[in-house]
C-alpha positions, 0 to 999 in steps of 0.5 A, spaced: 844 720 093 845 723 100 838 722 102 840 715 100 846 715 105 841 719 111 836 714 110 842 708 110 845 711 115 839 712 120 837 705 119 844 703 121 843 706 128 837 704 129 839 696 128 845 699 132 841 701 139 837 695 137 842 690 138 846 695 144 839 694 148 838 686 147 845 685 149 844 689 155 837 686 156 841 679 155 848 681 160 841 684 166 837 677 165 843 672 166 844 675 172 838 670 174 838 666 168 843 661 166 845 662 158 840 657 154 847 654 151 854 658 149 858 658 142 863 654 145 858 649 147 855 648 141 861 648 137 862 642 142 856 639 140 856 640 132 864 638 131 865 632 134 866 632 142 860 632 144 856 637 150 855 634 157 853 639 162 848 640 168 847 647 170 847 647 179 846 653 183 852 655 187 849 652 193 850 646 189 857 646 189 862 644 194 865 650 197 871 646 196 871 647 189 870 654 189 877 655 193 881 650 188 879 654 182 881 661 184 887 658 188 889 656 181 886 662 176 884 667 179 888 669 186 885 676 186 878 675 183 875 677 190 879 684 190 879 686 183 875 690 178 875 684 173 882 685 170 889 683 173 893 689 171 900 685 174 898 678 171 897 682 165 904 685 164 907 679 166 904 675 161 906 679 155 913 679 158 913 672 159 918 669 153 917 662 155 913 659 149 911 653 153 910 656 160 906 662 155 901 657 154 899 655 162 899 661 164 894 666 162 893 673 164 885 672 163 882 673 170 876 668 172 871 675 170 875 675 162 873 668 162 866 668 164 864 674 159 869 670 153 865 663 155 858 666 155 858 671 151 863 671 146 867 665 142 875 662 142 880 666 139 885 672 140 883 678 135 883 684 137 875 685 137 874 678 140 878 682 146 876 688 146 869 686 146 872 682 152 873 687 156 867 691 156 863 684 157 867 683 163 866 691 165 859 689 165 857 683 168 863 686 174 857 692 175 850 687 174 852 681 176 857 681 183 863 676 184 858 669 187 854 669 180 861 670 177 864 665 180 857 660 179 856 662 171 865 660 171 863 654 175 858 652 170 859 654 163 868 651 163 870 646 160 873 641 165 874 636 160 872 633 152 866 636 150 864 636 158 862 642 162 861 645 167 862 642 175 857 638 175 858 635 169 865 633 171 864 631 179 859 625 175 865 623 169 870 623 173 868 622 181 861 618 180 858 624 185 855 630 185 859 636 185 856 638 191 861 632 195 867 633 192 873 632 197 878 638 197 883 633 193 878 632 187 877 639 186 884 640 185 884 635 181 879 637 176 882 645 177 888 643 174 886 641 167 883 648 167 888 651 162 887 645 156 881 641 159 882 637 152 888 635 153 889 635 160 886 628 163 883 628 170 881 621 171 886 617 171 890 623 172 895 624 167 903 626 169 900 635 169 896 634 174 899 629 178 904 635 179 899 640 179 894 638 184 898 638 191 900 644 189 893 647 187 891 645 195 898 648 198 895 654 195 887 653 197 891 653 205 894 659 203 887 663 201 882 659 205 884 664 211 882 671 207 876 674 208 875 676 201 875 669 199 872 666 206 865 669 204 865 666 197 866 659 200 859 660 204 
């Protein structure tokens, strides 16, 4: 019998280091390569909503877009660690259940390692896995390939995702050309792409978005931000 627990012990840690190794050899090879398809988006293609994507380099994107979406999520991605300690504790301060639900504490970083890795919920191991994979892709990745894969893999839209994608279905154009003001436009549906309309736009983002480029003027000139828009 004890033989039986060592044997199945054993067995256990091996398929543990096995799966630990093919995470770590995963989390390496995106580092280059765009993830296959992410449990987000299959769920999109399996229940309903459809899958519409086009995965471009970052070059592809207009610097513009770039801007908007950390102007309007994540102000201090190009400072921190992965993680806004600040943010954090405001957010479970925050009694307001409405404003509670378009504000979050997730970095741009948190959402990547959830988008790409990991699937929608709020348990406690979905967080905690989380985390480590925003520790690791804030160690192998860098903040440009972070920022590429977030602008590559979000929902912007009913079964759309990705920029691409978005600057097709909402502007006729190639993410690439996309004004100041789309960008905005499309960043501002970022906290519920499902519900939030960009085109035409509904009543959120029509008070959103100027006040998504007041703040795109305010960050532009840090240079932190600055070298991410090259």
């Amino acid at each position: 019998m004890r033989k039986k627990f060592f044997s199945w012990l054993n067995k256990l840690w091996k398929l543990f280091l096995i799966l630990f190794v093919a995470q770590l050899f995963y989390i390496v090879i995106l580092r280059w390569v765009n993830p296959p398809i992410t449990a987000t988006q299959f769920l999109s293609w399996l229940q309903g909503p459809g899958l519409t994507r086009h995965y471009v380099s970052y070059a592809a994107m207009s610097p513009h877009i770039r801007l908007a979406v950390m102007a309007s999520e994540d102000q201090l991605f190009p400072q921190h660690n992965g993680f806004d300690v600040e943010s954090i504790k405001l957010a479970l301060k925050e009694k307001d259940k409405r404003r509670k639900q378009m504000r979050g504490a997730s970095t741009i970083s948190q959402q990547v390692a959830k988008n790409v890795f990991l699937w929608q919920g709020r348990s406690w191991l979905r967080k905690g896995l989380e985390a480590y994979f925003t520790f690791m892709i804030e160690w192998t990745w860098g903040k440009k390939r972070i920022l590429e894969m977030y602008l590559n893999v979000s929902e912007m839209g009913n079964g759309i995702f990705g920029i691409e994608a978005a600057a097709q279905s909402y502007f006729h154009k190639p993410a690439k050309k996309l004004s100041r003001t789309e960008a905005a436009m499309i960043a501002a549906c970022l906290p519920s792409p499902r519900k939030i309309r960009v085109q035409p736009p509904s009543n959120y983002v029509s008070q959103r978005y100027p006040q998504i480029l007041e703040q795109m003027d305010n960050l532009e000139s840090d240079e932190a931000v600055s070298k991410l828009l090259q």
